[in-house]
C-alpha positions, 0 to 999 in steps of 0.5 A, a space after each residue: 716760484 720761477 716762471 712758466 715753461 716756454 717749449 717751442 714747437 720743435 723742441 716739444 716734437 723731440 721731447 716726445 720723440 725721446 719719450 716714445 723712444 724710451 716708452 717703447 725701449 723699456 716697455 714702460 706703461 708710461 714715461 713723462 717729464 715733470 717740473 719741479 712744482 708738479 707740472 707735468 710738462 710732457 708725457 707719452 702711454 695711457 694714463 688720463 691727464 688728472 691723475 698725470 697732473 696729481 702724481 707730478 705734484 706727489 712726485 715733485 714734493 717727494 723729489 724736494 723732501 729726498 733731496 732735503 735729506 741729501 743735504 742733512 747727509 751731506 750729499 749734494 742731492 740724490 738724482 733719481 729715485 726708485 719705488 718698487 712694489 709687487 706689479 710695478 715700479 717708478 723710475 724718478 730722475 733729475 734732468 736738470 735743476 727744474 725738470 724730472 723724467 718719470 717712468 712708471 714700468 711693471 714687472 715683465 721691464 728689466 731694471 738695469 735696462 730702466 736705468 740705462 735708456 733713463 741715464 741716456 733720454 736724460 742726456 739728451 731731454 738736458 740737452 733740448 732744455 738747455 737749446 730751449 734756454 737759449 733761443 729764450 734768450 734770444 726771444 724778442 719779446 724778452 725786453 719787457 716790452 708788451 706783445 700788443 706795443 703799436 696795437 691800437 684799439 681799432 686793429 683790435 676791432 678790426 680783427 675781432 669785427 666790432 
């Protein structure tokens, strides 16, 4: 398991710009960004958070598994994936190793069009992963040392008024 996302705030604001720009370039119901454990990371359209949360979990095990057949085909992995019913399709692509853009669109989107806006949202969201990256290398509290170092029990007190 690796660890948590940190995004900060500004990264977060073009991560959803590039999403809504997406959204509305291909008529998407809706477009996220999954990790590869399932987390929904960030997400633009209607769609209620839990069901958000259980697809990014479906998707990141279906993701894993096509990749596992990648391997036994002696293909490197497959770096997106598509599922097209009657009504409406989902759009699956690897951003990076860790993260995956989604975009679940109905009939009245072109798919060559889907595919194209996808490949470029992607470049860019790679690029804003990778500033993250690095201004996480930079975080001071990457030391190991604790974020409470030289607060004392009556800072705390004073702060919380006990």
């Amino acid at each position: 398991m690796e660890e948590n996302f940190i995004i900060y705030n500004e990264e977060f604001v073009l991560i959803k710009d590039i999403l809504d720009v997406l959204k509305e370039n291909t008529k998407a119901e809706i477009v996220f960004i999954s990790d590869s454990e399932g987390h929904c990371i960030a997400s633009t359209g209607d769609m209620e958070d839990s069901y958000l949360n259980s697809i990014s979990s479906l998707i990141a095990g279906s993701m894993a598994a096509v990749n596992c057949i990648a391997e036994m085909l002696d293909i490197e992995k497959f770096p997106s994936i598509l599922s097209e019913s009657e009504n409406k399709s989902l759009h699956v692509s690897s951003i990076n190793e860790r993260t995956m853009l989604i975009v679940i669109f109905n009939n009245t989107s072109n798919l060559g069009l889907v595919r194209f806006r996808v490949k470029t949202a992607a470049k860019k969201l790679e690029d804003v992963f990778v500033t993250i990256k690095e201004k996480l290398k930079l975080d001071v509290f990457k030391d190991d040392g604790s974020p409470f170092e030289g607060v004392s029990d009556e800072d705390i007190d004073e702060i919380f008024g006990d």
